[in-house]
C-alpha positions in Angstrom: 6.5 55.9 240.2 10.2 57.5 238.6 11.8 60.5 240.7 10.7 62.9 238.5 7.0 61.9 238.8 7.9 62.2 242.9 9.4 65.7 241.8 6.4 66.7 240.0 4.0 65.7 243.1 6.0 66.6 245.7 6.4 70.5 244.2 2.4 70.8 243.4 1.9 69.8 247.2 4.3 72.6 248.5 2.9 75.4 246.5 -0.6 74.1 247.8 -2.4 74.1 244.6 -4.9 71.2 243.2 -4.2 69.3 240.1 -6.6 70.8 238.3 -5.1 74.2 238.6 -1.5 73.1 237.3 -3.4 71.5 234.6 -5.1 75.0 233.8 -1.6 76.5 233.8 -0.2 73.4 231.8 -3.1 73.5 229.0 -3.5 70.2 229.7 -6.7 67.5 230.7 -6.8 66.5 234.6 -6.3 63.4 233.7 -3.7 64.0 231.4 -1.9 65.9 234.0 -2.9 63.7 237.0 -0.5 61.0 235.1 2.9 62.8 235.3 2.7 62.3 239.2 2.0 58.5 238.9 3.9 57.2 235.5 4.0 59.2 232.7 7.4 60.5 231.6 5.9 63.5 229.2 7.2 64.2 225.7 10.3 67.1 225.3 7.7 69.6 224.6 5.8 69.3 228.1 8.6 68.6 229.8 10.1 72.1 228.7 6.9 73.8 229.7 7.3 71.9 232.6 10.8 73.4 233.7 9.8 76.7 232.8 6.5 76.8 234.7 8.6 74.9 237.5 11.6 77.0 237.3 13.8 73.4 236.9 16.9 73.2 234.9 15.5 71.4 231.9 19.0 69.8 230.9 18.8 67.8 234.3 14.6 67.1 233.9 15.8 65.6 230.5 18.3 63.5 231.6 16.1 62.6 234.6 13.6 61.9 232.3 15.4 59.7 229.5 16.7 57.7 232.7 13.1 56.6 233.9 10.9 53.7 232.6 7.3 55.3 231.7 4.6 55.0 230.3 4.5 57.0 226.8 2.3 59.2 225.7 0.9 57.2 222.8 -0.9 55.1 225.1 -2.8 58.4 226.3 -4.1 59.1 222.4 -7.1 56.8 221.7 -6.0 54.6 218.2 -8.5 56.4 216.3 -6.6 59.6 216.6 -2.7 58.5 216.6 -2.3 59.4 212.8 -4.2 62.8 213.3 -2.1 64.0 216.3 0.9 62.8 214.6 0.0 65.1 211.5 -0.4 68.1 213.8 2.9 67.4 215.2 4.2 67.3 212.0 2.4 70.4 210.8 3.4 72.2 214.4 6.8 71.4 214.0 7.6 72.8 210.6 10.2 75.5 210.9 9.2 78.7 211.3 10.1 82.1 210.2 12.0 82.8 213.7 13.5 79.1 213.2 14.6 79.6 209.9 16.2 83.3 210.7 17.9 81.5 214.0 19.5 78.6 211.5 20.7 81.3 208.9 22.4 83.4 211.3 23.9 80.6 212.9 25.3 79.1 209.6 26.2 82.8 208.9 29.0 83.5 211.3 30.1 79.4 210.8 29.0 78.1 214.0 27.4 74.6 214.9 24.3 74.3 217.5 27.0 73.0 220.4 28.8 76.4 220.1 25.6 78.8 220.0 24.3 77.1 222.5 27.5 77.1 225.1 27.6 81.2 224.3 24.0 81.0 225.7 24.6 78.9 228.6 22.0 76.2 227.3 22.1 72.9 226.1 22.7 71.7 222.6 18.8 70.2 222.5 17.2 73.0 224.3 18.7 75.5 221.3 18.1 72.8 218.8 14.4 73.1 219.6 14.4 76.7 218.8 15.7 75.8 215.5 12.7 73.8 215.5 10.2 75.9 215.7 10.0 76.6 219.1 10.0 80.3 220.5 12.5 81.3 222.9 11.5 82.4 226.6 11.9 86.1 226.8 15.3 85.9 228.2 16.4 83.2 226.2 15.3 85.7 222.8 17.1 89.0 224.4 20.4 86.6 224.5 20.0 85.4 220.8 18.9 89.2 219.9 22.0 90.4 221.4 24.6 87.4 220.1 23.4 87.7 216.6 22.5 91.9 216.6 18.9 92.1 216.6 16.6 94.5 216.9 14.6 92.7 220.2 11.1 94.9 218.9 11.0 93.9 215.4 12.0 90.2 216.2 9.0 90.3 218.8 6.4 91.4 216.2 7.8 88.8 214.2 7.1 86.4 216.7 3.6 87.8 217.3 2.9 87.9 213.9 3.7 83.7 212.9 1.0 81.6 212.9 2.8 78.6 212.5 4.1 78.6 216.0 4.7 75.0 217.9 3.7 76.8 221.4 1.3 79.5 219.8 -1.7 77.5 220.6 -0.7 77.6 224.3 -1.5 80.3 226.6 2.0 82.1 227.6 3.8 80.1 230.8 3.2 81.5 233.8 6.5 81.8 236.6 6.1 80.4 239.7 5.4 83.3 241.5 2.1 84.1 239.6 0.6 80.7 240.2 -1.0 81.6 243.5 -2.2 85.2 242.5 -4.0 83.0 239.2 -5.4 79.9 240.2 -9.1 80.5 242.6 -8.7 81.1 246.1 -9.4 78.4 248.5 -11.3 79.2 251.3 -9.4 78.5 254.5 -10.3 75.8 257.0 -12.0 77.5 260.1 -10.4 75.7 263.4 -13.2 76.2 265.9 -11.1 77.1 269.5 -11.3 74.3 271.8 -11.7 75.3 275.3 -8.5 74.1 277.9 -9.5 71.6 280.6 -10.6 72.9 283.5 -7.9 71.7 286.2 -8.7 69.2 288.4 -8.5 71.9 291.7 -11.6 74.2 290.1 -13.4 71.0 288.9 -13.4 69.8 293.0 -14.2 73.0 293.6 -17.4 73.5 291.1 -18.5 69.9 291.9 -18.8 71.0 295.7 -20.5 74.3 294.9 -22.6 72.6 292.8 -23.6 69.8 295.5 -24.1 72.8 298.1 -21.5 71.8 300.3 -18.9 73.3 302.8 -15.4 72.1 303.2 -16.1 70.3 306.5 -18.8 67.9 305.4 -16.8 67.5 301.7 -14.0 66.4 303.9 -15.6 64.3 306.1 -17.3 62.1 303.0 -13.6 61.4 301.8 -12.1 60.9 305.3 -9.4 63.5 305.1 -8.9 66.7 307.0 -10.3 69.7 305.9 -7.2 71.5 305.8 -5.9 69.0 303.4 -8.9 69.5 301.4 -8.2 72.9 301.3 -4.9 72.7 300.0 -6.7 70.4 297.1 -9.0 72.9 296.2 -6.5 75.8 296.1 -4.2 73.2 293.6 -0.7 73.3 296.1 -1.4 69.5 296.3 -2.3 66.5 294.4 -4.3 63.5 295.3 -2.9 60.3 295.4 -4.4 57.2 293.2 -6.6 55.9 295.8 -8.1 59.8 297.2 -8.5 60.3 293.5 -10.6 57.5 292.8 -12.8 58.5 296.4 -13.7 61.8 294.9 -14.4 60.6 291.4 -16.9 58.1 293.0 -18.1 61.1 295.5 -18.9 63.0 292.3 -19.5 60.6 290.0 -16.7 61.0 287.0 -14.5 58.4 285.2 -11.7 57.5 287.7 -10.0 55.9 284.3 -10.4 59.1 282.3 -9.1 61.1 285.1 -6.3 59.7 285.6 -5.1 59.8 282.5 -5.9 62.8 282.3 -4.1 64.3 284.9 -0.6 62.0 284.2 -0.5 63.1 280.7 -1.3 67.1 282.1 1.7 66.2 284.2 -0.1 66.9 287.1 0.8 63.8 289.2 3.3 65.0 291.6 1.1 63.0 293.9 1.0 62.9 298.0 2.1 60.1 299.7 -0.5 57.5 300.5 -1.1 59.0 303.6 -4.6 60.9 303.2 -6.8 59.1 305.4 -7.5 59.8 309.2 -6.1 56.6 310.6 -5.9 58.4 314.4 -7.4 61.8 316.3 -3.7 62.9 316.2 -3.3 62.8 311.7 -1.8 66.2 310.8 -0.3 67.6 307.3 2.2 68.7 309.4 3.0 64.4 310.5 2.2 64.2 306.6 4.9 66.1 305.3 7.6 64.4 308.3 6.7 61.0 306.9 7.3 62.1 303.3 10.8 63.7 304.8 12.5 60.2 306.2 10.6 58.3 303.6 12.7 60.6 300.9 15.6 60.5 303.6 15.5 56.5 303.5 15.4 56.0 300.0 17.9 58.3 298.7 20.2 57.5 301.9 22.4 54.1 300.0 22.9 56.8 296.9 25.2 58.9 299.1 28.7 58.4 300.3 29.6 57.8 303.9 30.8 61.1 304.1 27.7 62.4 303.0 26.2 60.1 305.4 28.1 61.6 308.1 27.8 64.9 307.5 23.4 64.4 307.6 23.7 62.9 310.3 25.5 65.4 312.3 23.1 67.9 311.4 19.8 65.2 312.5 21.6 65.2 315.8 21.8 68.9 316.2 18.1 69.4 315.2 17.0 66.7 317.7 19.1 68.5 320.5 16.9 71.8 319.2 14.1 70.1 319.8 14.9 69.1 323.6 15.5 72.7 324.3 12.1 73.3 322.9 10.6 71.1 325.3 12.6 72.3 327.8 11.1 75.9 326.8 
């Protein structure tokens, strides 16, 4: 695959549009067109259609295109028809009564095809083709009217009235703009909604509505306190790995699944380890003062002595508030 058959993909993919509806625009087989996106390097005469339809600067296309190994066109015409499609080239290609008025008023005013076609800001084998036989694009023939002093009308129902035309057979090209307005609609994928996850709080919750439970015998099954379970339920905490897997085998769901879940939901800011009664005397309260000095010991090499100074002037005056508490 050359760049320009990349180009040629690559554009019918933005605009959203199949091949065969380029190929409609194109007046051109499927298959025909489905080549110029693998291999095919066209003939001039598609690939100016091409640019117009595309709204590419043909002189660049062109040199684009001479630059790329293809496959030719001839090996698209069965054998058996080669020597007819070459007469109808012939036969389309004879000049025209447009092309013949175009060379004559050129040769008139002594001017080559190079310098007509710098005055109309083309190049030399874009103009050449209208000497051809090819007709203009609208604003291409308003800048010939114009150089050479036409009447624009009477050279358009000159135009209309040729039959002899090397496009004629073609339906007129369409701009860009148009291509969505003419090709069918296509009917929009419908994305059912998908429902969010329930979080893992109201699916406790549910699960010990559902079983008929209260809070006290819930708690007691998992070996916490109630008031931690609680605090689960209402989603202010987390439960660690091993509570986690307790409740999923209290309710029967996937531990695997989720856990998963809830790391990827970012809802692990998990508790310490610390969610089983081990004594009478287990409190959140003693919960939340382990995770303190835990946090307090890890983080306490990271600081500088001065740091380390200053904490632990302010440990001392909280234990002395706490002897005057117990002196209270």
């Amino acid at each position: 695959m050359s760049k320009l058959n990349e180009m040629i993909l690559e554009f019918r993919e933005d605009i959203g549009q199949s091949i065969e509806g380029l190929a409609l625009l194109m007046q051109m087989e499927p298959e025909e067109y489905a080549r110029l996106e693998k291999d095919w390097i066209p003939p001039d005469e598609t690939l100016q259609r091409l640019c117009a339809l595309f709204e590419w600067n043909y002189q660049e296309i062109k040199r684009l295109a001479d630059n790329s190994p293809s496959t030719r066109s001839s090996k698209t015409i069965p054998p058996n028809q080669q020597s007819s499609s070459a007469d109808n080239n012939s036969a389309e290609s004879a000049p025209t009564a447009l092309a013949k008025l175009i060379k004559d008023a050129r040769e008139a005013v002594n001017q080559d095809a190079l310098g007509i076609a710098t005055l109309m800001g083309i190049s030399v084998d874009y103009y050449q083709e209208f000497e051809n036989g090819v007709i203009p694009p609208d604003e291409l023939l308003r800048k010939l009217c114009s150089l050479f002093g036409w009447n624009y009308k009477q050279i358009l129902q000159k135009i209309n009235s040729q039959t002899s035309v090397l496009l004629g057979k073609r339906q007129p090209l369409f701009h860009v703009r148009d291509i969505q307005a003419r090709l069918p609609k296509q009917e929009e994928l419908e994305i059912p909604d998908v429902p969010a996850p329930v979080p893992l709080h109201e699916q406790i919750l549910q699960a010990r509505m559902k079983a008929d439970q209260n809070v006290e015998g819930i708690s007691l099954l998992l070996q916490i306190n109630p008031e931690l379970y609680e605090q689960l339920e209402s989603g202010t905490v987390n439960p660690d790995p091993d509570l986690l897997k307790r409740i999923s085998s209290l309710f029967g769901w996937n531990y695997h699944e989720l856990l998963n879940r809830e790391k990827n939901s970012q809802f692990s800011q998990l508790l310490p380890a610390i969610t089983s009664l081990d004594s009478p005397d287990s409190s959140i309260t003693e919960i939340k003062l382990r995770k303190v000095l835990q946090e307090i010991t890890e983080n306490w090499q990271k600081i500088t002595k001065e740091q380390q100074k200053i904490l632990l002037t302010q440990l001392a005056f909280i234990r002395g508030s706490m002897e005057n508490m117990d002196h209270d």
